[in-house]
PDB file of N, H, CA, C and O in Angstrom:
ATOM      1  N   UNK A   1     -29.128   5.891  -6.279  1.00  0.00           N
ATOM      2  CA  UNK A   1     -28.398   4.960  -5.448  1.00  0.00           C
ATOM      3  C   UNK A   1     -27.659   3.986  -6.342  1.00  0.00           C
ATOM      4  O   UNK A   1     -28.015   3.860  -7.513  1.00  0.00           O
ATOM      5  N   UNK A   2     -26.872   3.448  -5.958  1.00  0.00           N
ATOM      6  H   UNK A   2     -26.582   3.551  -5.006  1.00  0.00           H
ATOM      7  CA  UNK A   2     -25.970   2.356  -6.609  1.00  0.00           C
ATOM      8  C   UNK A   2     -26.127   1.486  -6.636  1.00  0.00           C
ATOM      9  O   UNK A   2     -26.375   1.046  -5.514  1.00  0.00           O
ATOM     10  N   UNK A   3     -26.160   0.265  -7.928  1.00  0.00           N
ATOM     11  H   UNK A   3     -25.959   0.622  -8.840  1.00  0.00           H
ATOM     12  CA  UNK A   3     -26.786  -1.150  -8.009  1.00  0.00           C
ATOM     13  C   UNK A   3     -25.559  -1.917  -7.056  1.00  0.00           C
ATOM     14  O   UNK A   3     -24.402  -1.839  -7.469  1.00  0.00           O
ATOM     15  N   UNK A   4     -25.741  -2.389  -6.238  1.00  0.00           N
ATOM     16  H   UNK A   4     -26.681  -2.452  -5.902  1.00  0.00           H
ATOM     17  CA  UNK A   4     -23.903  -3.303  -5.792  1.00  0.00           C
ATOM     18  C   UNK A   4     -24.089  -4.663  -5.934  1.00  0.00           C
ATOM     19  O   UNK A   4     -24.605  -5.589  -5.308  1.00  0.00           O
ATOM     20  N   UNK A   5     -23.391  -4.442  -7.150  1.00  0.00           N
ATOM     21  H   UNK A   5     -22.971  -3.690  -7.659  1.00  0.00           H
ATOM     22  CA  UNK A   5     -22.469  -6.243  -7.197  1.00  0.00           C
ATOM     23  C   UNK A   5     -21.599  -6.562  -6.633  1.00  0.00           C
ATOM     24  O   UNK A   5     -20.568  -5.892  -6.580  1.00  0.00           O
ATOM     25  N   UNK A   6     -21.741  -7.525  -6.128  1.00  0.00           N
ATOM     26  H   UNK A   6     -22.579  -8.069  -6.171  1.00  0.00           H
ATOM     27  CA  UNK A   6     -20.134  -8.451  -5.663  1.00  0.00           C
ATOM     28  C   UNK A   6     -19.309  -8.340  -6.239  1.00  0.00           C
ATOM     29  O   UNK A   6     -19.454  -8.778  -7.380  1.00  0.00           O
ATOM     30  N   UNK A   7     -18.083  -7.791  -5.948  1.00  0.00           N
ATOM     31  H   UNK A   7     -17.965  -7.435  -5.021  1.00  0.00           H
ATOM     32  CA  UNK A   7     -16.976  -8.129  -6.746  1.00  0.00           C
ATOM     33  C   UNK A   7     -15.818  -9.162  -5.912  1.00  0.00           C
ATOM     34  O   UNK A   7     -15.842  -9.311  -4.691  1.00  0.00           O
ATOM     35  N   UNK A   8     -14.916  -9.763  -6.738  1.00  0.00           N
ATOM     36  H   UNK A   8     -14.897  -9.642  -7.731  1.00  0.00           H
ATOM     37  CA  UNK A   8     -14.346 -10.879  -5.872  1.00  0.00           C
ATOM     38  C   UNK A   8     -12.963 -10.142  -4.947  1.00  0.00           C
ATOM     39  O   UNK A   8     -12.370  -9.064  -4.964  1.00  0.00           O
ATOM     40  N   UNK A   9     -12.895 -11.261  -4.272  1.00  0.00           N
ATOM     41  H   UNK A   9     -13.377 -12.136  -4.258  1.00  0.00           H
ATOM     42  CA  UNK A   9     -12.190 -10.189  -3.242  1.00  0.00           C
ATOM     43  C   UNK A   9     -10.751 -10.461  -3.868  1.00  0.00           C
ATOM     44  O   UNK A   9      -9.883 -10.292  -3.012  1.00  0.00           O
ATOM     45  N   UNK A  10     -10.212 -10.856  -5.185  1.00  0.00           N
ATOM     46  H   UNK A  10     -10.917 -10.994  -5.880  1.00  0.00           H
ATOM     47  CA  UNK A  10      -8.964 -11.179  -5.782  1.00  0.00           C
ATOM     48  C   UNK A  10      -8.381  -9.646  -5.694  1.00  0.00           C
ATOM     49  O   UNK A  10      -7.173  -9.421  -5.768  1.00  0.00           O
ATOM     50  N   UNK A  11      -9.764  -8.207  -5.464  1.00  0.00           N
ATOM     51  H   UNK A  11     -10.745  -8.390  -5.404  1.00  0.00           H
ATOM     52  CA  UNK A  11      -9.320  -7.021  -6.003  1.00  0.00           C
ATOM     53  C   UNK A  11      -8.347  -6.628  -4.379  1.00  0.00           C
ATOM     54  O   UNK A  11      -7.796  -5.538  -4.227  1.00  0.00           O
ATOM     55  N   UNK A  12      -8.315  -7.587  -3.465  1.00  0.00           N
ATOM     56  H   UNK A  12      -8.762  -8.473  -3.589  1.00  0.00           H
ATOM     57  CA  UNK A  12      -7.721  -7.160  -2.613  1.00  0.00           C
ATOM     58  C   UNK A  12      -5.652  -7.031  -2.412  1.00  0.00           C
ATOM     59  O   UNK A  12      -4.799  -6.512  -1.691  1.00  0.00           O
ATOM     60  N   UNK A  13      -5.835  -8.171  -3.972  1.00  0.00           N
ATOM     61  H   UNK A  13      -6.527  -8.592  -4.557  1.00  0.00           H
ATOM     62  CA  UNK A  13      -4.320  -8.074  -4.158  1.00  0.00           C
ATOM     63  C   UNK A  13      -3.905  -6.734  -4.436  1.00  0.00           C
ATOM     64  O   UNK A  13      -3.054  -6.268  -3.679  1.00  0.00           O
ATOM     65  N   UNK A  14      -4.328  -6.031  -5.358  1.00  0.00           N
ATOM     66  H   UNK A  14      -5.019  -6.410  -5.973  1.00  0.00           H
ATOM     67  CA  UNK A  14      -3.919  -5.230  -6.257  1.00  0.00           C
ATOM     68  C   UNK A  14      -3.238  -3.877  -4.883  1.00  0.00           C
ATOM     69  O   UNK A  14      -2.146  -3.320  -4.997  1.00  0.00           O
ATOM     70  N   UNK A  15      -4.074  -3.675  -3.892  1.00  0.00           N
ATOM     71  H   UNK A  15      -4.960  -4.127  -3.800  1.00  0.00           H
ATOM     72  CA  UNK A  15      -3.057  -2.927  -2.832  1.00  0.00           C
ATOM     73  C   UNK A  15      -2.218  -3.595  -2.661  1.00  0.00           C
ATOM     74  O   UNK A  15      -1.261  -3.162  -3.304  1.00  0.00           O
ATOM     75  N   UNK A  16      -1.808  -5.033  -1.799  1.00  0.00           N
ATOM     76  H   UNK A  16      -2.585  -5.384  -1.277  1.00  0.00           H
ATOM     77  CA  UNK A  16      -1.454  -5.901  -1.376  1.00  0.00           C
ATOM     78  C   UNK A  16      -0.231  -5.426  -2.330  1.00  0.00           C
ATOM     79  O   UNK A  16       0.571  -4.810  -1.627  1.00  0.00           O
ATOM     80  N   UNK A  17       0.225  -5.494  -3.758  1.00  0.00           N
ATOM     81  H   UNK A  17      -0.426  -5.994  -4.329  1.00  0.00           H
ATOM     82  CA  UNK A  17       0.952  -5.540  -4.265  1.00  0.00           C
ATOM     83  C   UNK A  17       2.338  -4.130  -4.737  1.00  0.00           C
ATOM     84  O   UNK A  17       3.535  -3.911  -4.924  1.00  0.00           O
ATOM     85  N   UNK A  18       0.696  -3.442  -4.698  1.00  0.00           N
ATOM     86  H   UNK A  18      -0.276  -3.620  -4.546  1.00  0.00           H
ATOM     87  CA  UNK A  18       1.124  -2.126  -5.611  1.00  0.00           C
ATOM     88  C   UNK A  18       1.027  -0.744  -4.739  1.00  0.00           C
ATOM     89  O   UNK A  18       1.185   0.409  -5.143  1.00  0.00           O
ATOM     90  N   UNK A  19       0.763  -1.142  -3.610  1.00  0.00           N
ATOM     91  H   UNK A  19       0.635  -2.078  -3.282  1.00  0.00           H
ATOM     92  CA  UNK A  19       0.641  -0.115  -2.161  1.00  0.00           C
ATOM     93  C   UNK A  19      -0.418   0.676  -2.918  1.00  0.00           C
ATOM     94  O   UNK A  19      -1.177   0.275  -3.801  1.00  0.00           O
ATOM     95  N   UNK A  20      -0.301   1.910  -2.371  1.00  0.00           N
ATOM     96  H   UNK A  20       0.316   2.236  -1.654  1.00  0.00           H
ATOM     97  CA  UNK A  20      -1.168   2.818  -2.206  1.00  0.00           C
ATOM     98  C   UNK A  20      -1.345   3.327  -3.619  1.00  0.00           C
ATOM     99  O   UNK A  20      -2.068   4.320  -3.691  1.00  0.00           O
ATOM    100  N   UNK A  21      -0.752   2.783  -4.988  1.00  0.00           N
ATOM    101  H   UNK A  21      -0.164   1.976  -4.929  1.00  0.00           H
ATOM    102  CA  UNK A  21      -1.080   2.878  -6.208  1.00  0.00           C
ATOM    103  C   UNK A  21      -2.547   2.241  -6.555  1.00  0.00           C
ATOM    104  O   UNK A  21      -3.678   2.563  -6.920  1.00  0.00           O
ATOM    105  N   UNK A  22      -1.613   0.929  -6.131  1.00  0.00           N
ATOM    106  H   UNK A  22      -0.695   0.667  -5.835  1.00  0.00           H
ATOM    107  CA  UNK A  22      -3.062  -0.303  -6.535  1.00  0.00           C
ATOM    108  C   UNK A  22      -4.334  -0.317  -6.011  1.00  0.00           C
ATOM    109  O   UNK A  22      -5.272  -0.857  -6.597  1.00  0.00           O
ATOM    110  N   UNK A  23      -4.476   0.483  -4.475  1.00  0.00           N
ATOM    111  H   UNK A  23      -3.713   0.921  -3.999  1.00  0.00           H
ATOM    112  CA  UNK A  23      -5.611   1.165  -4.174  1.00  0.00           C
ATOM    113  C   UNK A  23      -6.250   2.077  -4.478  1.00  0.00           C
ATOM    114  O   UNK A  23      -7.429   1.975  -4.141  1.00  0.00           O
ATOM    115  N   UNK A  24      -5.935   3.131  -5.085  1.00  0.00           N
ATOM    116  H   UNK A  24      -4.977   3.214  -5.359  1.00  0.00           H
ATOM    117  CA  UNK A  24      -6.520   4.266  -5.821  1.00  0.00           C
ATOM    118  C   UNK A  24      -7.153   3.275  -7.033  1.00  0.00           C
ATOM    119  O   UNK A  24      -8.363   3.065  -7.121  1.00  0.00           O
ATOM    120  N   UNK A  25      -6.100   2.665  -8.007  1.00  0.00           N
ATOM    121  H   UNK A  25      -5.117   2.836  -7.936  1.00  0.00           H
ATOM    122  CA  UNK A  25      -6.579   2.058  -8.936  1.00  0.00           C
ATOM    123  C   UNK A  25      -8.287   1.290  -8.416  1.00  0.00           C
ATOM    124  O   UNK A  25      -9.440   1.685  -8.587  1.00  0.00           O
ATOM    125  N   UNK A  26      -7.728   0.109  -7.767  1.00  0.00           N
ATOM    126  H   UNK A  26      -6.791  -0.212  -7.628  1.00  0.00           H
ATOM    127  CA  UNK A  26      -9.246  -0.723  -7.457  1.00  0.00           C
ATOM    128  C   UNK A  26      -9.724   0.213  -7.334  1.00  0.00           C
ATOM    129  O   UNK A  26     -10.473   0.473  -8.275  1.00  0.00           O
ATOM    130  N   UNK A  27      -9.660   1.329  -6.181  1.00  0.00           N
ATOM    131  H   UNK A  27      -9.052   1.117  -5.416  1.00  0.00           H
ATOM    132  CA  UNK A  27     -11.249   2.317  -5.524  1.00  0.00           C
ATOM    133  C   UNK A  27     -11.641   3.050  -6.820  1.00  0.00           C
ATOM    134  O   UNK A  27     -12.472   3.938  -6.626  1.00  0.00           O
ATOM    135  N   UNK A  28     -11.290   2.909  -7.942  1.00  0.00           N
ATOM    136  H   UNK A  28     -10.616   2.188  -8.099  1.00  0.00           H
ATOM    137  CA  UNK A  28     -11.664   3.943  -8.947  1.00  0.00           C
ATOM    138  C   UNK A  28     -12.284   2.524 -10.042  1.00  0.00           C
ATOM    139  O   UNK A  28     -12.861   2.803 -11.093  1.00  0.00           O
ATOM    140  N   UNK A  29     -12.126   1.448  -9.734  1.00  0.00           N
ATOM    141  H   UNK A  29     -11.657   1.221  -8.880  1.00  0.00           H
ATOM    142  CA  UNK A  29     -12.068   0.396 -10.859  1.00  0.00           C
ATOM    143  C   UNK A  29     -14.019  -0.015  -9.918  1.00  0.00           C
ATOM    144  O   UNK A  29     -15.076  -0.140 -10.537  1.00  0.00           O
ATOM    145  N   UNK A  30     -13.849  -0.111  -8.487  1.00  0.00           N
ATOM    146  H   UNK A  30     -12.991  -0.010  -7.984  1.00  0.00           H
ATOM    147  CA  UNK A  30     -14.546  -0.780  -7.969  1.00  0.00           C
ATOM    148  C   UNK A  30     -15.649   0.554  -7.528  1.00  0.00           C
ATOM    149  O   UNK A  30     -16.766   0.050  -7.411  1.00  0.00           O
ATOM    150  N   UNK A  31     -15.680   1.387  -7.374  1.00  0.00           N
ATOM    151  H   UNK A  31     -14.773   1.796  -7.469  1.00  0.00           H
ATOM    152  CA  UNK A  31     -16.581   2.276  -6.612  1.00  0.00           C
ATOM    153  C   UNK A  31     -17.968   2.591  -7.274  1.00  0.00           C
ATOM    154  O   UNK A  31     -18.832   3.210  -6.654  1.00  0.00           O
ATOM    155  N   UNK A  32     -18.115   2.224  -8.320  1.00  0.00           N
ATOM    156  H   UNK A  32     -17.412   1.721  -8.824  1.00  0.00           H
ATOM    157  CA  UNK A  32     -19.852   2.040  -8.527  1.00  0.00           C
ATOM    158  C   UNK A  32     -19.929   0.743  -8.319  1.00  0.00           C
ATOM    159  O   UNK A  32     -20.918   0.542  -7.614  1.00  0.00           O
ATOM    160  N   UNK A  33     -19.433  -0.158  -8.553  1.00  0.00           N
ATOM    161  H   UNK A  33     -18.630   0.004  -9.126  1.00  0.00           H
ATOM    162  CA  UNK A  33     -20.271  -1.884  -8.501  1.00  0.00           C
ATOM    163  C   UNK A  33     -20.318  -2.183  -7.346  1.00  0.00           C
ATOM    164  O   UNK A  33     -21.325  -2.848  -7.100  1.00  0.00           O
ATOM    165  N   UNK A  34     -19.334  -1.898  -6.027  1.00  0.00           N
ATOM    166  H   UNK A  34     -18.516  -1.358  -6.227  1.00  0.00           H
ATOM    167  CA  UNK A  34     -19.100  -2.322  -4.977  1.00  0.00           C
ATOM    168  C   UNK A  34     -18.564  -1.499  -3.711  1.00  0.00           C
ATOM    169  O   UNK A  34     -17.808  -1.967  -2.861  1.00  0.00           O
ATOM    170  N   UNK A  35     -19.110  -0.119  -3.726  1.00  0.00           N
ATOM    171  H   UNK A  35     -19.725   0.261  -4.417  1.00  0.00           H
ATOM    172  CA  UNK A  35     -18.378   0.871  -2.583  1.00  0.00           C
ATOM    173  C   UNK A  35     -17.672   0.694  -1.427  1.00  0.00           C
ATOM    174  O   UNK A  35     -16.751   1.408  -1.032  1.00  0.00           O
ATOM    175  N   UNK A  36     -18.394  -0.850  -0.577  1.00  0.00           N
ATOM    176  H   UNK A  36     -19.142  -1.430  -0.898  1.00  0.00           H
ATOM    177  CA  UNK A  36     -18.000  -0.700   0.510  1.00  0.00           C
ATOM    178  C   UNK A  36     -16.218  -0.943  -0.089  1.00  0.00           C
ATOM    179  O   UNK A  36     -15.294  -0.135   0.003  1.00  0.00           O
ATOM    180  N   UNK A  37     -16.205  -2.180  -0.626  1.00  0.00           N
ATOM    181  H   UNK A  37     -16.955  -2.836  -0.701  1.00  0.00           H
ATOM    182  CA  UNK A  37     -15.134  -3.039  -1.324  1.00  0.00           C
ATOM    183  C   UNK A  37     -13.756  -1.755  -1.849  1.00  0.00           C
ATOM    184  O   UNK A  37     -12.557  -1.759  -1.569  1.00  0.00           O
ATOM    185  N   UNK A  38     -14.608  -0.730  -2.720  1.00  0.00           N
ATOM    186  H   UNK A  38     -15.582  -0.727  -2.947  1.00  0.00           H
ATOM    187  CA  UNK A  38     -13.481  -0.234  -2.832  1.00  0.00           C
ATOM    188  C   UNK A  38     -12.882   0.926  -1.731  1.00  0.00           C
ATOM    189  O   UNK A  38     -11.660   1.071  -1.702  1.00  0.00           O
ATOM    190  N   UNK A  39     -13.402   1.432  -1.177  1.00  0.00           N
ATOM    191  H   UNK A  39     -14.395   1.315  -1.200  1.00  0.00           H
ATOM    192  CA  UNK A  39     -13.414   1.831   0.709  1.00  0.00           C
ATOM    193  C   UNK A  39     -11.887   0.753   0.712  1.00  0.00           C
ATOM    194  O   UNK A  39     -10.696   0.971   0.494  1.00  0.00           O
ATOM    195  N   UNK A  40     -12.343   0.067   0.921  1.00  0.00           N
ATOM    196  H   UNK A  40     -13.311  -0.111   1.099  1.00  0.00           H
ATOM    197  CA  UNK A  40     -11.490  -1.334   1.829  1.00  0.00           C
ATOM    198  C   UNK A  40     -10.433  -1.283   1.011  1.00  0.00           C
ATOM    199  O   UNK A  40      -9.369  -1.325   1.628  1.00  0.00           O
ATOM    200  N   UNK A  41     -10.343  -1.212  -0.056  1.00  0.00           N
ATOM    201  H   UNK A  41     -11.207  -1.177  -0.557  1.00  0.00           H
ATOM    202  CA  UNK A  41      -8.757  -1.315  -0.968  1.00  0.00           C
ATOM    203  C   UNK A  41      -8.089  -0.419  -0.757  1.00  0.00           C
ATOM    204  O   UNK A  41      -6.881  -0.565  -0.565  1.00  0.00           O
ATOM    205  N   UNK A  42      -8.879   1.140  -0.725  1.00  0.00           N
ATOM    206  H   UNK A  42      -9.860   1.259  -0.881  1.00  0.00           H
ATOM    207  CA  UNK A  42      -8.074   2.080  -0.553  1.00  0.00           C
ATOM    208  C   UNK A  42      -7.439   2.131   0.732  1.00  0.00           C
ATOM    209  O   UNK A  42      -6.224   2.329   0.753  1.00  0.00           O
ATOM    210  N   UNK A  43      -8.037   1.989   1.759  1.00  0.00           N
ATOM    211  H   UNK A  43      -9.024   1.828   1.742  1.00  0.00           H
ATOM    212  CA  UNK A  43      -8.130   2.019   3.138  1.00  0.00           C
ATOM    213  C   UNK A  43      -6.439   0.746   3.327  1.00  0.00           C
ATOM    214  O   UNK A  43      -5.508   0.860   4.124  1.00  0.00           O
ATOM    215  N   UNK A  44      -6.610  -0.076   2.499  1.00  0.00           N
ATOM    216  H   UNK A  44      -7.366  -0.169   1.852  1.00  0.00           H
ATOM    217  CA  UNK A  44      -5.351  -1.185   2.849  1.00  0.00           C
ATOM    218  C   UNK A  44      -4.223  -0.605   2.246  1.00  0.00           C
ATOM    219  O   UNK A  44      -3.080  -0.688   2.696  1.00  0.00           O
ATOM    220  N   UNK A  45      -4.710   0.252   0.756  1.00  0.00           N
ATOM    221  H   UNK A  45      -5.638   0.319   0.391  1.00  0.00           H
ATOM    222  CA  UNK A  45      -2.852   0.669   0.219  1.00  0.00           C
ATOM    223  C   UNK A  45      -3.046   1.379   0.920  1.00  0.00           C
ATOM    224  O   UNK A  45      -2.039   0.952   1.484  1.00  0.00           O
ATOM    225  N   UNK A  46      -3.529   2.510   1.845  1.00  0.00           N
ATOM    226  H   UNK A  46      -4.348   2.856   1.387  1.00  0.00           H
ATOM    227  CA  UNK A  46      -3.130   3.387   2.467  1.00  0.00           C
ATOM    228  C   UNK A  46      -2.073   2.866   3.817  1.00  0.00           C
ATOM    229  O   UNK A  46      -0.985   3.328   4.160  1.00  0.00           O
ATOM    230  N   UNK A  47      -2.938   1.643   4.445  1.00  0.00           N
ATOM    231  H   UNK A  47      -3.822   1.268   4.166  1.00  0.00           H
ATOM    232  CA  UNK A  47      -2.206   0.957   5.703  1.00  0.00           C
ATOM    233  C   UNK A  47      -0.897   0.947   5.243  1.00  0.00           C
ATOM    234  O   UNK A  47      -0.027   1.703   5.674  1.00  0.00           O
ATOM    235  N   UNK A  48      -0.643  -0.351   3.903  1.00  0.00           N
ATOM    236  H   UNK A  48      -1.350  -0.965   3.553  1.00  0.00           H
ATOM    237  CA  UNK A  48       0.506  -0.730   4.123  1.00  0.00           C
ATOM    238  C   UNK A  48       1.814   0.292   4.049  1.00  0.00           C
ATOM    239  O   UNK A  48       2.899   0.269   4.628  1.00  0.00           O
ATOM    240  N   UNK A  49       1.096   1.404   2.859  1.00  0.00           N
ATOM    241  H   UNK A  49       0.214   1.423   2.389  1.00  0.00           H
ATOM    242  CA  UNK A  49       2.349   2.492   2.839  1.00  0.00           C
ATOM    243  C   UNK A  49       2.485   2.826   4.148  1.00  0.00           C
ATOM    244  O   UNK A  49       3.520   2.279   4.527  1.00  0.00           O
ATOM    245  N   UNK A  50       1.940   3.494   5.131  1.00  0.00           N
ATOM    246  H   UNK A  50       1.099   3.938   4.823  1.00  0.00           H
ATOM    247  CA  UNK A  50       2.501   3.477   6.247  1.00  0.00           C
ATOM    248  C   UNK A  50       3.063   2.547   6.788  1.00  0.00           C
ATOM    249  O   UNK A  50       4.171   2.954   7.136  1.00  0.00           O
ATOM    250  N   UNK A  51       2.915   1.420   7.085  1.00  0.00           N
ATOM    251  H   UNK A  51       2.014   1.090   6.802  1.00  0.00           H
ATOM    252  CA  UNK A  51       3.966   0.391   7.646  1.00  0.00           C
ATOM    253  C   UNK A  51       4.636   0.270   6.833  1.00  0.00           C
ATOM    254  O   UNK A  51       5.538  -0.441   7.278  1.00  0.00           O
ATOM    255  N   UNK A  52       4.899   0.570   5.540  1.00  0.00           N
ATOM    256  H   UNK A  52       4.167   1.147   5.179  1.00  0.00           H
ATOM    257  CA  UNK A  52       5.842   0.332   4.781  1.00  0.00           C
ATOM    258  C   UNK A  52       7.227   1.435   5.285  1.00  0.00           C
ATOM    259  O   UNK A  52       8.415   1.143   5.421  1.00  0.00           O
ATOM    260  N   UNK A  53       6.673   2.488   5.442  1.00  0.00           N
ATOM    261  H   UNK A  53       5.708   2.725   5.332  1.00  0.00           H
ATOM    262  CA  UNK A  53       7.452   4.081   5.745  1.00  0.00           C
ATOM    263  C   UNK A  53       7.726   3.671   7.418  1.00  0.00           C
ATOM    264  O   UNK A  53       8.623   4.309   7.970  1.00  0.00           O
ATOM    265  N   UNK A  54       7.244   2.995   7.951  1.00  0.00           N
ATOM    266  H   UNK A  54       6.515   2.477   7.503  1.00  0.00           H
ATOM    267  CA  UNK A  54       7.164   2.848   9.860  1.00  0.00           C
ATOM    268  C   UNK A  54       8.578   2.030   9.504  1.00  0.00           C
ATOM    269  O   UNK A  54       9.636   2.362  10.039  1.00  0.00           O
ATOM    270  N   UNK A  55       8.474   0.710   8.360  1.00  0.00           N
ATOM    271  H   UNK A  55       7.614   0.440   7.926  1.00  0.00           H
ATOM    272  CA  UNK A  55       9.727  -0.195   8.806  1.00  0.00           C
ATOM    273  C   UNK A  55      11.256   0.051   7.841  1.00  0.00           C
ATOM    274  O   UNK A  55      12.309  -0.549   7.623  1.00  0.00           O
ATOM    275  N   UNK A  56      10.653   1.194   7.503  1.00  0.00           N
ATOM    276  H   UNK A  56       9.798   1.682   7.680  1.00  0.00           H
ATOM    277  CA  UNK A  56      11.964   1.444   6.859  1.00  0.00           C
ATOM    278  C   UNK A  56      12.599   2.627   7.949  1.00  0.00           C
ATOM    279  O   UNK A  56      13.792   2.508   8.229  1.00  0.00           O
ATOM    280  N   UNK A  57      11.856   3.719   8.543  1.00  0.00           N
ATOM    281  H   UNK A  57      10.887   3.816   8.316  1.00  0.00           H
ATOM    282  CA  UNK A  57      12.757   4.293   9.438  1.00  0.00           C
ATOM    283  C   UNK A  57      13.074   3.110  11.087  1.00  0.00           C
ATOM    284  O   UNK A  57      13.599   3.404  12.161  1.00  0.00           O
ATOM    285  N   UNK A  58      12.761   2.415  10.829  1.00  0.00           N
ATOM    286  H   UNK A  58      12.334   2.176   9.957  1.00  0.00           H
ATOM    287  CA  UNK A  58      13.063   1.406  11.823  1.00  0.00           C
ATOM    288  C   UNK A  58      14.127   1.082  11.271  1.00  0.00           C
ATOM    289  O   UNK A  58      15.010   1.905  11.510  1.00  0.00           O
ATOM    290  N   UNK A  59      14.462   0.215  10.609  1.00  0.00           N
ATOM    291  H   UNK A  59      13.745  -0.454  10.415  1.00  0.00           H
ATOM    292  CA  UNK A  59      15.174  -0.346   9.938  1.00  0.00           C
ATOM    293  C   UNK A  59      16.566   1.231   9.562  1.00  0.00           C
ATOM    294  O   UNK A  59      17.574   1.382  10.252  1.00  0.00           O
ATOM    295  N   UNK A  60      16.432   1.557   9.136  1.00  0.00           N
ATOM    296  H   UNK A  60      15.613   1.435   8.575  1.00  0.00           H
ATOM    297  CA  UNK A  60      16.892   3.280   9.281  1.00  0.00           C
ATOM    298  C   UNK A  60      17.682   3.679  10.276  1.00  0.00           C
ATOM    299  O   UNK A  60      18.830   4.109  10.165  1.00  0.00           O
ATOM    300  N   UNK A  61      16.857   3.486  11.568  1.00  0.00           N
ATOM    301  H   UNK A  61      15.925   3.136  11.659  1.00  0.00           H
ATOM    302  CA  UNK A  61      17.643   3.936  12.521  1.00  0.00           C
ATOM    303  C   UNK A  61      18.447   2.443  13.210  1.00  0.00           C
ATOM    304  O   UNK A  61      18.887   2.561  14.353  1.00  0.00           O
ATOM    305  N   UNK A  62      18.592   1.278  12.601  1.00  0.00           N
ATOM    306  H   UNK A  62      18.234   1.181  11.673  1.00  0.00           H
ATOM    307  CA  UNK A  62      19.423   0.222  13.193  1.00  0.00           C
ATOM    308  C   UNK A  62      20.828   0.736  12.465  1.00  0.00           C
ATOM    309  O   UNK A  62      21.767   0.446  13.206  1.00  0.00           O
ATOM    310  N   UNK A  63      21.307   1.447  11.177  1.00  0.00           N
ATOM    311  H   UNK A  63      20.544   1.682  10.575  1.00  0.00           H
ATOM    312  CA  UNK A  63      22.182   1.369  10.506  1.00  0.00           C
ATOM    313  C   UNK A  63      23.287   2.088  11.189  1.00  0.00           C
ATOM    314  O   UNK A  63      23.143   3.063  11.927  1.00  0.00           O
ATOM    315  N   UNK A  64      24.419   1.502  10.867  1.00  0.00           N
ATOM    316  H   UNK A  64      24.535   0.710  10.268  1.00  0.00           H
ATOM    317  CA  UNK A  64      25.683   2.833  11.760  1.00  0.00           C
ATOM    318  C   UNK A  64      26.383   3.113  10.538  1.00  0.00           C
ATOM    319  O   UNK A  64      27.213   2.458   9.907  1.00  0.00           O
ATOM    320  N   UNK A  65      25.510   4.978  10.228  1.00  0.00           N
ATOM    321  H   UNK A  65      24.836   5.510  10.740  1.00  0.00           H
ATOM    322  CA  UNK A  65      26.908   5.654   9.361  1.00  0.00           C
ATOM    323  C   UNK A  65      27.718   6.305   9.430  1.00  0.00           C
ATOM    324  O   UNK A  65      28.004   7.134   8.566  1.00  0.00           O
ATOM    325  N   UNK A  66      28.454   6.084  10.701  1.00  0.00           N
ATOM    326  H   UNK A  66      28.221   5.410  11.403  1.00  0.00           H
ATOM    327  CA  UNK A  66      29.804   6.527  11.493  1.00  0.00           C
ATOM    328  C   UNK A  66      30.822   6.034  10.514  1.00  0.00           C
ATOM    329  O   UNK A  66      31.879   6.554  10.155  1.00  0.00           O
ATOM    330  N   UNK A  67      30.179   4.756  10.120  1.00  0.00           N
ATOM    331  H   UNK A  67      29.320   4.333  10.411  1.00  0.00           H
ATOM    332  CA  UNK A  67      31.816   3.265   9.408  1.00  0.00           C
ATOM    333  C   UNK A  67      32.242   4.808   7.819  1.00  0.00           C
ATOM    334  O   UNK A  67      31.481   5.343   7.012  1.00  0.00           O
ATOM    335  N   UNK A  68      33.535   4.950   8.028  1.00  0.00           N
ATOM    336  H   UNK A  68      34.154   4.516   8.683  1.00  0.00           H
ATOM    337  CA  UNK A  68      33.759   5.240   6.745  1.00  0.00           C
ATOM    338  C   UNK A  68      33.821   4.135   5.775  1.00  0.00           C
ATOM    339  O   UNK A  68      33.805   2.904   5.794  1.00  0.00           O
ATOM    340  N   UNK A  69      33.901   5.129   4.886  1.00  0.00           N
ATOM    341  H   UNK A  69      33.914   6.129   4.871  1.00  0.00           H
ATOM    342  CA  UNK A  69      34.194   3.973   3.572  1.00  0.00           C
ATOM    343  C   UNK A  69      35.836   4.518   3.390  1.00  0.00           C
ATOM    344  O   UNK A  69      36.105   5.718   3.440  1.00  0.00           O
ATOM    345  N   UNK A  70      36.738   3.600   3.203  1.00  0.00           N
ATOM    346  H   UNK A  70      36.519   2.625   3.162  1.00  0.00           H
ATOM    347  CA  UNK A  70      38.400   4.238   3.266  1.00  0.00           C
ATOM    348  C   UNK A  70      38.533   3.777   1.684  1.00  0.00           C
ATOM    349  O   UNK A  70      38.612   2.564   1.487  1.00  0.00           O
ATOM    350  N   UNK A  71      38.569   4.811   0.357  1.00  0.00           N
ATOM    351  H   UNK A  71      38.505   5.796   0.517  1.00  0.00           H
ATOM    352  CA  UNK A  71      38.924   4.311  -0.581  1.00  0.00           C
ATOM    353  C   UNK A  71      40.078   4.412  -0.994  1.00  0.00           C
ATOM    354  O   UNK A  71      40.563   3.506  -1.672  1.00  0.00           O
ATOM    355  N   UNK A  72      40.896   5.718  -0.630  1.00  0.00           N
ATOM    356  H   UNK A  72      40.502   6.454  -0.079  1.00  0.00           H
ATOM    357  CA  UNK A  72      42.167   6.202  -0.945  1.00  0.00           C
ATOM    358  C   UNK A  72      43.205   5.184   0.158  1.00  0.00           C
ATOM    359  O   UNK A  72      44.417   5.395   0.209  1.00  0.00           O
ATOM    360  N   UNK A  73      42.743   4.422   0.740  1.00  0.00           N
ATOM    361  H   UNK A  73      41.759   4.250   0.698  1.00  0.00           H
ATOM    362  CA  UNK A  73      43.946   3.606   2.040  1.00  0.00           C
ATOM    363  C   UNK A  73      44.432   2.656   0.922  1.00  0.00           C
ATOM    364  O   UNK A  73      45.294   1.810   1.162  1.00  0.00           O
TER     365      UNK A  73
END
């Protein structure tokens, strides 16, 4: 079984920052000292890349690329 230390929850930036990179990282940095903890990091870069991918085809489908671009006029 696994000894679990606390680790501080600062490791919650590192998704926060680095999406679904910085979560693999922590869950591999944190998963003997603190399992549930690194669970939870991975589990958040995973969230945000999806809302990250949700607000860009949102954002995606507001654009109109009907407009030419006229360079030769």
């Amino acid at each position: 079984m696994y000894s679990e230390k606390r680790k501080s929850n600062i490791w919650f930036l590192l998704p926060i920052f680095l999406g679904v990179i910085g979560g693999i990282i922590a869950y591999f940095v944190l998963r003997n000292d603190d399992p549930p903890k690194a669970k939870n990091c991975l589990y958040l870069g995973i969230i945000l890349m999806i809302a990250g991918i949700i607000l860009n085809i949102t954002i995606l489908g507001t654009v109109d690329f009907e407009q030419g671009i006229d360079v030769n006029t």
